[in-house]
KOLGU-443728 format. One record per atom (N, C-alpha, C, O, CB): residue number from 1; atom name; residue in one letter; y, z, x. Coordinates in Angstrom, 3 decimals. Glycine has a CB too. Layout:
N
NUM, CA, A, Y, Z, X
...
END
This chain:
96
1, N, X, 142.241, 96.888, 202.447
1, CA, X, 143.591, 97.038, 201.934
1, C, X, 144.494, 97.571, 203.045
1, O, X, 144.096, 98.555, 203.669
1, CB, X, 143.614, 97.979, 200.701
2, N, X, 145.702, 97.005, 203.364
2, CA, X, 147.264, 97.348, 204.243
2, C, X, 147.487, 98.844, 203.749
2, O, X, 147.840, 99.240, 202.638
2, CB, X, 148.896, 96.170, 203.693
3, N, X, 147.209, 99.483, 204.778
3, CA, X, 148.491, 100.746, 204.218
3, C, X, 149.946, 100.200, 204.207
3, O, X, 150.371, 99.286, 204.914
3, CB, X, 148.619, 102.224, 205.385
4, N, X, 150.793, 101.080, 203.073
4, CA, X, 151.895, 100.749, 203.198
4, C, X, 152.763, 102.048, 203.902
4, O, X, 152.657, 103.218, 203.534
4, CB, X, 152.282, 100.248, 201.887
5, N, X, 153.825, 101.455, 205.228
5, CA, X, 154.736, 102.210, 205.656
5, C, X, 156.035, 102.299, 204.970
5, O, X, 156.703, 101.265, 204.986
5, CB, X, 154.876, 101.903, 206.795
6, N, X, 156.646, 103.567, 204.231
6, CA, X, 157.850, 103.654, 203.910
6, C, X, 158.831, 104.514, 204.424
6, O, X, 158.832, 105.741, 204.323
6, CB, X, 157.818, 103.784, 202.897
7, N, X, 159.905, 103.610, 205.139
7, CA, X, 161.542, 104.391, 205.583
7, C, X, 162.614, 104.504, 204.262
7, O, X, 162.909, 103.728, 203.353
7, CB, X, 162.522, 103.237, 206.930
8, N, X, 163.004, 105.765, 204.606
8, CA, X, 163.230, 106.154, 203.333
8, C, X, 165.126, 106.885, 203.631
8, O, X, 165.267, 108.106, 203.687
8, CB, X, 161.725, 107.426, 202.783
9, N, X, 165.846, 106.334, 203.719
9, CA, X, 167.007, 106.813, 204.259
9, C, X, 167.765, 107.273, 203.506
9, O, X, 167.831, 106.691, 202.423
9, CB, X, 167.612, 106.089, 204.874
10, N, X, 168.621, 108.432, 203.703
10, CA, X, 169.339, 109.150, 202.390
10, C, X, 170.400, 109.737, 203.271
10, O, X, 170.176, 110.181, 204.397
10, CB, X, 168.355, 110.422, 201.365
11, N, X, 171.540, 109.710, 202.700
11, CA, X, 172.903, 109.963, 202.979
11, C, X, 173.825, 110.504, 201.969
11, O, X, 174.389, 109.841, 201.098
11, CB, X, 173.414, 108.863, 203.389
12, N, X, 173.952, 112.061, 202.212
12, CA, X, 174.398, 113.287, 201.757
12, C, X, 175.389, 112.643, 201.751
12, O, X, 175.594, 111.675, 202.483
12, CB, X, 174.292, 114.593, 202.378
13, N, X, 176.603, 113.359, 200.424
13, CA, X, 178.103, 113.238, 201.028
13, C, X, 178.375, 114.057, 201.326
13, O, X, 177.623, 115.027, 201.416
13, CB, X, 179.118, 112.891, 200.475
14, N, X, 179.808, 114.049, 201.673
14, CA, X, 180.332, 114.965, 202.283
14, C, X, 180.153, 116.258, 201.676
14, O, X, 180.191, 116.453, 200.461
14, CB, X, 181.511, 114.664, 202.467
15, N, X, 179.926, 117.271, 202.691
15, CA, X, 179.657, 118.733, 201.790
15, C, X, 178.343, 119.163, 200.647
15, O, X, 178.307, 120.170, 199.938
15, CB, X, 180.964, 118.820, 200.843
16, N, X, 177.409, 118.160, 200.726
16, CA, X, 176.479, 118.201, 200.472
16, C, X, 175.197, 118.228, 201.288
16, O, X, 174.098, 118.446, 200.779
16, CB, X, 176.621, 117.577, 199.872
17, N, X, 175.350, 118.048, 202.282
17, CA, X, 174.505, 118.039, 203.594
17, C, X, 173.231, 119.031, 203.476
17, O, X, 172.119, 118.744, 203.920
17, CB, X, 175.471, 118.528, 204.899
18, N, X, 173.577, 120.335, 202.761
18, CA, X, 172.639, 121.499, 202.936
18, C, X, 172.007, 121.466, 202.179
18, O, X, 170.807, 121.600, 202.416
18, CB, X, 172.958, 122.656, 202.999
19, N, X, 172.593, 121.215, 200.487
19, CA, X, 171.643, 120.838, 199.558
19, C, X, 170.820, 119.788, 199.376
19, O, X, 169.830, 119.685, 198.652
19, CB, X, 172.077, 120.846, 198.729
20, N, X, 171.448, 118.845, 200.275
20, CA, X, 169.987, 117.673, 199.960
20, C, X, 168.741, 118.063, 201.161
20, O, X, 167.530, 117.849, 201.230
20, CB, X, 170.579, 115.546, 200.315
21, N, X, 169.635, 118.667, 201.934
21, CA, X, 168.541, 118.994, 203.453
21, C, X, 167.565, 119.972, 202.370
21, O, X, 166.463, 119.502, 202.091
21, CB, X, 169.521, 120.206, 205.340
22, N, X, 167.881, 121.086, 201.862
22, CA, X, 166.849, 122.037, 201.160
22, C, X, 165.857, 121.408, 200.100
22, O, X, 164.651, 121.607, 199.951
22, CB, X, 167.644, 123.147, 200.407
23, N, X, 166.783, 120.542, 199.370
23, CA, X, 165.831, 119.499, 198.161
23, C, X, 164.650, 118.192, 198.962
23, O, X, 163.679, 117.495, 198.669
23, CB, X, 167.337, 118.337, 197.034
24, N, X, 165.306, 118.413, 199.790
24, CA, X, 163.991, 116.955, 200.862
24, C, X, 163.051, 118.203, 201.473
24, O, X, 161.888, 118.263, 201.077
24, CB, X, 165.050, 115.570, 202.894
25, N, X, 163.521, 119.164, 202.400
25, CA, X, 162.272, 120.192, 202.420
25, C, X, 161.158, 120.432, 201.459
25, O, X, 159.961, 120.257, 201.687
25, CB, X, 162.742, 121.358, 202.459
26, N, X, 161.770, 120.906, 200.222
26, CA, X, 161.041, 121.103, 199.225
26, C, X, 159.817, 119.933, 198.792
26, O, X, 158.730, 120.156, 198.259
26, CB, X, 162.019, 121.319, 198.255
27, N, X, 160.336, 118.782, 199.170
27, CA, X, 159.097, 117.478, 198.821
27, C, X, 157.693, 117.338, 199.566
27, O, X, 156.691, 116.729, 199.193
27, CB, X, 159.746, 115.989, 199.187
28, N, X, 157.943, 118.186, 200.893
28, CA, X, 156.704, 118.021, 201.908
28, C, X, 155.820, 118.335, 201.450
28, O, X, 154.973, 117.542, 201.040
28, CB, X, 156.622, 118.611, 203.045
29, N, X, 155.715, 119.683, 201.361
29, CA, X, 154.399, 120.142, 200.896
29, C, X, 153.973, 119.605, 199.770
29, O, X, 153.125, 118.827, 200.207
29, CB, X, 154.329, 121.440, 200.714
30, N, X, 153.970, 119.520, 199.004
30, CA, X, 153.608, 118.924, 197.852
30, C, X, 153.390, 117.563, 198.175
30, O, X, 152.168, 117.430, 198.239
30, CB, X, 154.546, 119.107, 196.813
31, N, X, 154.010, 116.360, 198.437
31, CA, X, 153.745, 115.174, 198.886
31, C, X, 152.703, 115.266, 199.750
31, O, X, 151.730, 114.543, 199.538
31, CB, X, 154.780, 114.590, 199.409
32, N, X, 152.700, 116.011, 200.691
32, CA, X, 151.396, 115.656, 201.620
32, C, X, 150.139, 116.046, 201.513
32, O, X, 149.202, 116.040, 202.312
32, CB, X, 151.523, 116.005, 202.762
33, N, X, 150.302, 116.556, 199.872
33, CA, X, 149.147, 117.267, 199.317
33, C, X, 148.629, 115.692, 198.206
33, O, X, 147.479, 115.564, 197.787
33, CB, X, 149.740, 119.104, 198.327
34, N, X, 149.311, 115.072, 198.032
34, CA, X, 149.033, 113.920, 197.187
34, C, X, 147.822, 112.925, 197.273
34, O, X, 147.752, 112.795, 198.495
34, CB, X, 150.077, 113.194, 197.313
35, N, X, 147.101, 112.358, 196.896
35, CA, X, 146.357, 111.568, 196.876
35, C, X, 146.914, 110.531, 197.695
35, O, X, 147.989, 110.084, 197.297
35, CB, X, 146.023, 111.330, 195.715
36, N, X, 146.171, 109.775, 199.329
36, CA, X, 146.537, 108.795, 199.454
36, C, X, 147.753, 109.040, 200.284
36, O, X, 148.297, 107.996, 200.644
36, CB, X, 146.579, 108.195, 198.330
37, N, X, 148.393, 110.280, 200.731
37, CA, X, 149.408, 110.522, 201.326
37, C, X, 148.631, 110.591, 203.031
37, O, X, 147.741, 111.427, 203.192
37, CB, X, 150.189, 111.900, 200.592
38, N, X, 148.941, 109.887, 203.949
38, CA, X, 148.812, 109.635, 205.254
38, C, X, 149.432, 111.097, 205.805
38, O, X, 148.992, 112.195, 206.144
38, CB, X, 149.596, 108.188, 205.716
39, N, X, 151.229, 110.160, 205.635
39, CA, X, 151.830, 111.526, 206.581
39, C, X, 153.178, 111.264, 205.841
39, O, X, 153.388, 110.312, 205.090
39, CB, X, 151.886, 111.442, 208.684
40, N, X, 153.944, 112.120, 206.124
40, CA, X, 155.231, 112.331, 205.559
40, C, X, 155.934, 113.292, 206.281
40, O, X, 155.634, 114.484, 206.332
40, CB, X, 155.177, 112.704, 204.214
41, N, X, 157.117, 112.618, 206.981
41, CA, X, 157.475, 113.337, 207.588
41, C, X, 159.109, 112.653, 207.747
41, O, X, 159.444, 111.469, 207.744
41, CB, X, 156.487, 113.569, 208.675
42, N, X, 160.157, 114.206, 207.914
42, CA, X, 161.392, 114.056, 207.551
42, C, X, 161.997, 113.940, 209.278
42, O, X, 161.615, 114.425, 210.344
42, CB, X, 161.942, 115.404, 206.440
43, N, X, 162.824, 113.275, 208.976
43, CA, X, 164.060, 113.609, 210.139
43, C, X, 165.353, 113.542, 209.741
43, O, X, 165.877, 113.087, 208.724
43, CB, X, 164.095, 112.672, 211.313
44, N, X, 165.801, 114.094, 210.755
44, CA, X, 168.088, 114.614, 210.715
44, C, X, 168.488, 113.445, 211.792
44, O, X, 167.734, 113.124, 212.711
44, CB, X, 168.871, 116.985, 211.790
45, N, X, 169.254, 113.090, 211.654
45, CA, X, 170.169, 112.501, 212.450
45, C, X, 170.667, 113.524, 213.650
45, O, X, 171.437, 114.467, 213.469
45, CB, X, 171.306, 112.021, 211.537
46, N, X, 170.202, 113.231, 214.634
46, CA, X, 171.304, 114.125, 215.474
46, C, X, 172.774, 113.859, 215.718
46, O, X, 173.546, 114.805, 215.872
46, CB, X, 170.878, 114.214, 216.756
47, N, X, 173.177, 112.631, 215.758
47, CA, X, 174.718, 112.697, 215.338
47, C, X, 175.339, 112.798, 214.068
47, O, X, 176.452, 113.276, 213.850
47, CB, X, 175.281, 111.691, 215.718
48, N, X, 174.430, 112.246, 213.120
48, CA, X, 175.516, 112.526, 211.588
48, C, X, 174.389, 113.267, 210.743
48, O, X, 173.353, 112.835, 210.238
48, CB, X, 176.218, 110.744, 210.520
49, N, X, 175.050, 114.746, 210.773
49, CA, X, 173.443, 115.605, 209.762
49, C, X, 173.490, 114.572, 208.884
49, O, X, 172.514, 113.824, 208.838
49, CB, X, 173.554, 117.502, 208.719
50, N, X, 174.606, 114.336, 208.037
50, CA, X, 174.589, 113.381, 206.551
50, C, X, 172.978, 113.005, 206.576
50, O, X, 172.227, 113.452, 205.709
50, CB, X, 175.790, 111.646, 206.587
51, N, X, 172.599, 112.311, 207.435
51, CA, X, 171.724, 110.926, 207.537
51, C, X, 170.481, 111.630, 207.395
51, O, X, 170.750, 112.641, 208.044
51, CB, X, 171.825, 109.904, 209.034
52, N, X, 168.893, 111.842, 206.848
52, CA, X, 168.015, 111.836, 206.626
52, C, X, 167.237, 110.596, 206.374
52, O, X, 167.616, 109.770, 205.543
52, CB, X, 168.097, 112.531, 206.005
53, N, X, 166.021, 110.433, 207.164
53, CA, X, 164.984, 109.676, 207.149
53, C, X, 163.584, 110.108, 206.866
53, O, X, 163.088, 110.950, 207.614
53, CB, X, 165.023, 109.172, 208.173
54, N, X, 163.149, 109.808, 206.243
54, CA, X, 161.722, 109.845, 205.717
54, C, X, 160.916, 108.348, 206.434
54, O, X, 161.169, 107.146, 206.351
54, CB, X, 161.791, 109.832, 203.769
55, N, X, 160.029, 109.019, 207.025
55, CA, X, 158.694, 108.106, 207.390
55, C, X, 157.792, 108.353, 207.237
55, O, X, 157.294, 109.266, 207.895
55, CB, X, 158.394, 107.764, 208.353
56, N, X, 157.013, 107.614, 206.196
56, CA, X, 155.763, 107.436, 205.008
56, C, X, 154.838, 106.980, 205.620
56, O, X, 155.447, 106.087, 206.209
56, CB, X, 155.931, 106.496, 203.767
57, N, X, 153.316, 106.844, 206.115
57, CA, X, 152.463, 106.235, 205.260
57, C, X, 151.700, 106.345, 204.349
57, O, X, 151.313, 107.492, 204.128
57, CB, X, 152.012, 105.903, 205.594
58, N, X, 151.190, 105.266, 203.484
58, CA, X, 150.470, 105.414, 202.284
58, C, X, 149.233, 104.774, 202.339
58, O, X, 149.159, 103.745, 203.010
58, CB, X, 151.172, 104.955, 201.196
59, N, X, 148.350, 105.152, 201.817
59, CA, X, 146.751, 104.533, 201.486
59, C, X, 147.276, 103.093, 200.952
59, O, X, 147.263, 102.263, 201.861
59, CB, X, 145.645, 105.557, 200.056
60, N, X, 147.664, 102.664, 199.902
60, CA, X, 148.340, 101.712, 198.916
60, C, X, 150.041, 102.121, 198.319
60, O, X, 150.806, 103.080, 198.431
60, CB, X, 147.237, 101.693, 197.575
61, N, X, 150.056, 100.877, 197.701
61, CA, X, 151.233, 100.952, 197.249
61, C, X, 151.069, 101.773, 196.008
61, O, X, 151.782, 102.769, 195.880
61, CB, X, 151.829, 99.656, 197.094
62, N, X, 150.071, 101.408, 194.939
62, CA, X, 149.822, 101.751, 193.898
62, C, X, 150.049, 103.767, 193.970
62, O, X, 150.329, 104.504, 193.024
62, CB, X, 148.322, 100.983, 193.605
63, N, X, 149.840, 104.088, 195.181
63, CA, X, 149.628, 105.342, 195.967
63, C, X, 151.139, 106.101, 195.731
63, O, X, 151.726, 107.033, 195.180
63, CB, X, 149.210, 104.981, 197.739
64, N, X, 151.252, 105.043, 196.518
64, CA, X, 152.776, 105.374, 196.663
64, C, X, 153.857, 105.656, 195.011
64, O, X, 154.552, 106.530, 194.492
64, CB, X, 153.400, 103.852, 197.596
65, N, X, 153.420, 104.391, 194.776
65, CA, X, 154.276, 104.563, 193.364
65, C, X, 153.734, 105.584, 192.396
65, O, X, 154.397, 105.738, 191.369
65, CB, X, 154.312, 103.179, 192.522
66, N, X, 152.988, 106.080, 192.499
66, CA, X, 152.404, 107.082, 191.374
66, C, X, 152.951, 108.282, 191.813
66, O, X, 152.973, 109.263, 191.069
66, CB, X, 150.733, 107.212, 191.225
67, N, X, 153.543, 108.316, 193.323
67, CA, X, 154.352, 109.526, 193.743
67, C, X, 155.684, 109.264, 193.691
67, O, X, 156.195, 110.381, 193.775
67, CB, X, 154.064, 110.004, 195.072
68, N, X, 156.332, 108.665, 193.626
68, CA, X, 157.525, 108.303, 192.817
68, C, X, 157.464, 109.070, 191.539
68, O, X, 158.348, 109.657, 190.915
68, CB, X, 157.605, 106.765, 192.528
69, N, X, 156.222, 108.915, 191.318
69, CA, X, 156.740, 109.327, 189.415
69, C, X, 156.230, 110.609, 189.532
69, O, X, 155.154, 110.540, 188.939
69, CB, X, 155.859, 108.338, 187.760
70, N, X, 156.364, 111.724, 189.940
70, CA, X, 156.028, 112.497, 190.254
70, C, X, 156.816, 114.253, 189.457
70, O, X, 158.041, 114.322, 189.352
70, CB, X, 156.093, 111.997, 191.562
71, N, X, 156.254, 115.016, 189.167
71, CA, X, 157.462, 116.271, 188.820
71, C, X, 158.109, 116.618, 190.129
71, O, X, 159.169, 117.227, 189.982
71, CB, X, 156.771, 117.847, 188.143
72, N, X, 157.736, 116.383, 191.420
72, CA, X, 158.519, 117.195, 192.176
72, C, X, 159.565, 116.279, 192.585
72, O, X, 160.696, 116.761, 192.637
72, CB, X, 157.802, 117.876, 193.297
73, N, X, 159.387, 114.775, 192.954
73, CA, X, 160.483, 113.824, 192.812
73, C, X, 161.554, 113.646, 191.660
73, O, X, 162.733, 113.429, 191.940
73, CB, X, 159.901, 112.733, 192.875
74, N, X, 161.063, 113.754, 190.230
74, CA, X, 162.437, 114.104, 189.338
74, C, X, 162.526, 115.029, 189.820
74, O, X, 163.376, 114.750, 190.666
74, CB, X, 162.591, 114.235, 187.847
75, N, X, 162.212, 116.351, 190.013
75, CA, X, 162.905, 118.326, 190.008
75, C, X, 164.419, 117.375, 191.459
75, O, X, 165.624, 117.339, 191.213
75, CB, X, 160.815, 120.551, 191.347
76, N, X, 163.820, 116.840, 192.652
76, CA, X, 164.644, 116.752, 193.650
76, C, X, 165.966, 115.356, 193.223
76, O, X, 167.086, 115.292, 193.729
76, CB, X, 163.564, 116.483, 195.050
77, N, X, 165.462, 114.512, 192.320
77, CA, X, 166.553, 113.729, 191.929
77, C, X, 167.651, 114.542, 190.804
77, O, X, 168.779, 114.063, 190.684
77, CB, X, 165.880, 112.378, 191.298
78, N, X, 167.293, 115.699, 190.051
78, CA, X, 168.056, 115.923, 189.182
78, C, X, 168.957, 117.451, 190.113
78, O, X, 170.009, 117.979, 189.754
78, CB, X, 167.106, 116.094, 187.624
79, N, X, 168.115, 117.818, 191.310
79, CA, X, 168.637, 118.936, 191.587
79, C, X, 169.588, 117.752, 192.804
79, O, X, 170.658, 118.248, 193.156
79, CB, X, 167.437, 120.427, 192.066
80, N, X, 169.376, 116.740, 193.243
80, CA, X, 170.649, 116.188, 193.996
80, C, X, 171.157, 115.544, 193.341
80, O, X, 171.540, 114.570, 193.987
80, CB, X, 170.605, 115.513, 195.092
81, N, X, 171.520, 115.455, 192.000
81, CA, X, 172.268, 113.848, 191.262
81, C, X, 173.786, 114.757, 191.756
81, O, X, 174.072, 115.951, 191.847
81, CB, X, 171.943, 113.312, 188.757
82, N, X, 174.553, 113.395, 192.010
82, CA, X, 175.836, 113.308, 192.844
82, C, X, 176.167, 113.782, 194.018
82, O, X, 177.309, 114.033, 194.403
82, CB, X, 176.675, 113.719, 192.313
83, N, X, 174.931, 113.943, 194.743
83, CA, X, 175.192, 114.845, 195.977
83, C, X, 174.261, 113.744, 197.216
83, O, X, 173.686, 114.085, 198.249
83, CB, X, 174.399, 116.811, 195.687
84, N, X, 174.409, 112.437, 196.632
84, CA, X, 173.621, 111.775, 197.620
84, C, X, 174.594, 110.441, 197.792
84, O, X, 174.595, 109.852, 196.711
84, CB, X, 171.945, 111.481, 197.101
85, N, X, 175.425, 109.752, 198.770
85, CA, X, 175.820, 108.995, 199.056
85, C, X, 174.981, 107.510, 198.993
85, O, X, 175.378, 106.371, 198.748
85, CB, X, 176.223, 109.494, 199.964
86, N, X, 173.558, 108.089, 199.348
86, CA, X, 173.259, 106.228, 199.313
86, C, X, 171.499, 106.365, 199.423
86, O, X, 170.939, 107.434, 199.666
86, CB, X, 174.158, 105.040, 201.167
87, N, X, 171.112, 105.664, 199.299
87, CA, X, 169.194, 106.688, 198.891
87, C, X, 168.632, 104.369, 199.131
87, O, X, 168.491, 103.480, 198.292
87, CB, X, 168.817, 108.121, 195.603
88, N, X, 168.502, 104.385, 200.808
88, CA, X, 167.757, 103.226, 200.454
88, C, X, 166.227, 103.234, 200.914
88, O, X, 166.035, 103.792, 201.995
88, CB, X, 168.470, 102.047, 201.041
89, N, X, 164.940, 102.626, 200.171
89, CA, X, 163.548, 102.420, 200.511
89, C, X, 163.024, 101.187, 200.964
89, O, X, 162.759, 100.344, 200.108
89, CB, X, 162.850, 102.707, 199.523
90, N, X, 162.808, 100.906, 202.274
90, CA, X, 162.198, 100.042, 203.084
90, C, X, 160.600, 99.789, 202.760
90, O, X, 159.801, 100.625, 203.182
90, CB, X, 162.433, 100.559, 204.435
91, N, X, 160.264, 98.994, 202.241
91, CA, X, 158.380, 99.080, 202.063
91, C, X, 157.736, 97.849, 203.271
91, O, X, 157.861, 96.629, 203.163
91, CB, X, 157.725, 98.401, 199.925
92, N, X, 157.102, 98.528, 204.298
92, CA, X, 157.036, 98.110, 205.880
92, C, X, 155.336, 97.993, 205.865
92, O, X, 154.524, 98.747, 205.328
92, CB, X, 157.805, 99.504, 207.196
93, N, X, 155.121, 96.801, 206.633
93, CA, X, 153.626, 96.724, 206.708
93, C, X, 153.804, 96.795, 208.358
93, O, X, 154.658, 96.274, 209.076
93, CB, X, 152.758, 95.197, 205.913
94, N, X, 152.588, 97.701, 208.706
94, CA, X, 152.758, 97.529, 210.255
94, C, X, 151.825, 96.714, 210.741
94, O, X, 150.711, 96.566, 210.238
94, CB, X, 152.673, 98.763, 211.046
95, N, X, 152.260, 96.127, 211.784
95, CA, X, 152.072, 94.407, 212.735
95, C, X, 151.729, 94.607, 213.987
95, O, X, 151.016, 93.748, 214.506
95, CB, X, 153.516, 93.375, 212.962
96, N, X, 152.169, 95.845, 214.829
96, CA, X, 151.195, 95.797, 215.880
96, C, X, 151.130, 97.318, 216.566
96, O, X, 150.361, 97.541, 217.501
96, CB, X, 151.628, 94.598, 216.971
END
């Protein structure tokens, strides 16, 4: 079975920058405690804080999606609802 790689890009609005930075902290530990969790690991934009990236891998997809549904993923969608400009997920197989 492919592990699956996921980029995971999220864009604070304006004046929200700190709270989504603290609510994406909060996901590590716990995510990388997950079944099937490779690695997980966050980055900042060095020119626009706004910008956060997440780079995933996963054992499976099935992996993956069962952490989606997760309590600590709702706790971080309901503690950022309106404080996120744009939240897109890339699902990446790696090729070489």
């Amino acid at each position: 079975m492919t592990t699956l790689t996921i980029v995971a890009n999220i864009k604070a609005k304006d004046g929200e920058v700190d709270r989504v930075k603290s609510e994406l902290l909060k996901l590590i530990d716990a995510t990388r405690a997950e079944e099937g969790c490779i690695n997980y690991d966050l980055h900042q934009d060095n020119e626009n804080p706004a910008h956060f990236l997440f780079f995933e891998n996963w054992v499976s997809r099935e992996l993956w999606q069962a952490h989606m549904g997760t309590p600590h993923i709702a706790d971080y969608l309901a503690a950022t609802e309106g404080a996120v400009e744009s939240f897109v997920v890339n699902e990446m197989t790696h090729i070489g």
